[in-house]
N, C-alpha and C positions, 0 to 999 in steps of 0.2 A: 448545117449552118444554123436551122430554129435550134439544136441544142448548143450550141456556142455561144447563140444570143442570149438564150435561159441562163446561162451558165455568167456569164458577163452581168444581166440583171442582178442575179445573185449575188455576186461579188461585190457590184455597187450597192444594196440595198446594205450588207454584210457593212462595208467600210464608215456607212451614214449611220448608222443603228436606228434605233426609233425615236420621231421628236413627242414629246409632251406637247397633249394640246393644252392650249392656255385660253381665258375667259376675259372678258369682264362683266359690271353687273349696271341692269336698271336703275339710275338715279331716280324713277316718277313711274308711279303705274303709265302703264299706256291703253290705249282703247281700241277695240280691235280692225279701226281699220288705221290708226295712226300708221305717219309714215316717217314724220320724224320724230327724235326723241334725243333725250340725253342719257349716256353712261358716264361711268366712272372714267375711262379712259380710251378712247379711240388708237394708243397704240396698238401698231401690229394690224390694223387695220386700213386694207386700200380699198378704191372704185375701180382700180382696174391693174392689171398685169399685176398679183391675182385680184379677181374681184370678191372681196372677201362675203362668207356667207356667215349668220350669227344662228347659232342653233340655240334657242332662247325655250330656260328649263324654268318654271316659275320653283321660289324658294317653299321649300316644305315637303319637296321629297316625289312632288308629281314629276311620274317616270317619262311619257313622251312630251317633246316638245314641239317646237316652230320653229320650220329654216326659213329664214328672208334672206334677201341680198342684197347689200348694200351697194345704193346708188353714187353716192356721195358722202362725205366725210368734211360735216361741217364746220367744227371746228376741234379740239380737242379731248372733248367733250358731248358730241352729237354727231348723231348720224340721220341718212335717208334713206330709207329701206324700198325694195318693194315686196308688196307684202304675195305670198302664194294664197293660191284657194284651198292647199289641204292643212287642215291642222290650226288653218289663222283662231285669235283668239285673245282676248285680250292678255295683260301680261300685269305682274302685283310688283311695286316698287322692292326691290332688291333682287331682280329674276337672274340669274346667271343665263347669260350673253357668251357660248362657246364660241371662240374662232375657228373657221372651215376656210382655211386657205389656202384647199387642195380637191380637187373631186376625189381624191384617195383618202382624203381625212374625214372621212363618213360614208356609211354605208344603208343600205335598203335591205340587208340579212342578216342573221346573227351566223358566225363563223362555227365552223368545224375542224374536229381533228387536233391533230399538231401544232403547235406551232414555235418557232423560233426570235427569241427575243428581236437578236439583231439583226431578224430580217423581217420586221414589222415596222413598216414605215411609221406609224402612228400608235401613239397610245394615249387615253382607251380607244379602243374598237369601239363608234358608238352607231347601233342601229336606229335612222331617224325614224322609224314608222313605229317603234314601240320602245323608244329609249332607251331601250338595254345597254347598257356599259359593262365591256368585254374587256380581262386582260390577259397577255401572253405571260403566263406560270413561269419563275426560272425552276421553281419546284417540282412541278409535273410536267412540263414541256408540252402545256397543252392550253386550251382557252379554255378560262375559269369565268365566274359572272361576276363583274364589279361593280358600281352603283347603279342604284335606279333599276338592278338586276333581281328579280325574285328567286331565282333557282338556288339550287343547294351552295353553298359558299367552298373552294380552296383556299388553301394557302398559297400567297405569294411568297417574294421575297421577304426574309426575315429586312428586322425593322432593328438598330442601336438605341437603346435607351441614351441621352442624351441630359445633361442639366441645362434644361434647356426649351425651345418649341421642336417638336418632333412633326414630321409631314406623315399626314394619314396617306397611304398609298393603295391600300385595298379594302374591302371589308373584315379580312381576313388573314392577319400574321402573326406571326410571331413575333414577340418584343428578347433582345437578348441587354443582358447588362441589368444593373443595377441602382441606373443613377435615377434623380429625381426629375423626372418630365413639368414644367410647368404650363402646358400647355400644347392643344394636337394643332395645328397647320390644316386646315380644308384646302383639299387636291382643286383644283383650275374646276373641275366638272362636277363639283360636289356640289349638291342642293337640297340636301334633308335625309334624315335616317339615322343607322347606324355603322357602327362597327364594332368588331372583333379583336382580343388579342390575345395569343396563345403564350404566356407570359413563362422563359426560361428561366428567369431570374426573378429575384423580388423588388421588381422596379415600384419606385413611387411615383406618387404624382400630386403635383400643390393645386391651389387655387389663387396661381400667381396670377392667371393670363382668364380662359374661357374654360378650367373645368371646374365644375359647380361643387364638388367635394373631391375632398384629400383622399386619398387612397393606398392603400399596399397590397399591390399585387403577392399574390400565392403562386408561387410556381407549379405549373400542369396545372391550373384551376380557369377556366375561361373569366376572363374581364373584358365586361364591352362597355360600350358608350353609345347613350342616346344624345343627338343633338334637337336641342330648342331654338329653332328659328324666331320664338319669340321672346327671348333673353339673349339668343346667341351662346349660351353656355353650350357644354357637355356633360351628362348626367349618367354618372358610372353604375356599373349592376350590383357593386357593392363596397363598402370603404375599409 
């Protein structure tokens, strides 16, 4: 019977895939015992059935954060928190504000092993007690470390060159195609750092949107990108 039930979990987990967590961000520093405050958008967030929690990463790349839970949803725009004892702290005007509205959408350890895309409830895997962002490899079928992560970097899934904004997805992919990128997309849980791209093709990229010079990628030559939280650009390893 417990293996029928396993077996049945599996299948449902299989048919849902995994949801992307999604953010918003600090409109006003807060202070660290504040309880209410303003963000950008209180969608997707409830007080109750679920009571959403905000995993709050200040901008600039610092790895752990602050889960609170919100009390209230004041208006579309505001919320009321209550604040925990571990980790409270103050927070800098633009802090990405994760949504946790699941006790499965965040965890207390960093994962091992294997794992399978479409049976990963969530992505990223984020451990609150030392921010690490985790994601399921379709490349190596296993957990790699994604932002706010120090360990050695994989590749995810490859990435299409696009004429266009392209979504950064991991620290570390592969770009294929040719065309001219004007611009990367910051993932829901991004808050400072860099990235990687294993470039197959000789994709360009403008200074339509947020990257701070033009570039031509070399195919098999590593091109990364540093972001500046304080211009908001992107600043490539080489043009």
């Amino acid at each position: 019977m417990k293996n029928t039930l396993f077996a049945l979990a599996i299948l449902a987990a299989s048919a849902f895939g995994q949801t992307a967590l999604t953010s918003t961000t600090l409109t006003n520093a807060i202070t660290v015992n504040q309880q209410t405050f303003a963000v950008a958008s209180t969608t997707g967030i409830t007080a109750s059935n679920p009571q959403t929690k905000l995993y709050i990463l200040d901008v600039g790349g610092q790895g752990r954060g602050e889960l609170v839970t919100v009390t209230a949803v004041n208006s579309t725009t505001s919320v009321t928190v209550a604040r925990g004892a571990t980790f409270r702290a103050p927070h800098v005007a633009g802090s990405v504000a994760v949504l946790i509205n699941s006790a499965q959408a965040i965890q207390s350890y960093d994962p091992v092993g294997s794992c399978t895309a479409a049976n990963t409830l969530y992505t990223p895997w984020i451990n609150q007690n030392n921010g690490y962002q985790w994601l399921c490899s379709t490349k190596t079928g296993a957990w790699v470390p994604g932002f706010n992560n120090p360990l050695p970097h994989s590749p995810t899934a490859d990435v299409a060159s696009a004429a266009g904004l392209v979504t950064v997805t991991s620290p570390l992919f592969h770009v294929t195609g040719t065309a001219a990128i004007t611009g990367w997309t910051l993932p829901a849980t991004f808050n400072g750092g860099s990235f990687c791209t294993i470039p197959d093709g000789a994709y360009t990229t403008t200074t339509a949107t947020n990257i701070a010079a033009a570039t031509t990628a070399v195919a098999g030559q590593l091109l990364c990108f540093q972001w500046s939280s304080a211009d908001t650009k992107w600043y490539p390893t080489y043009k």
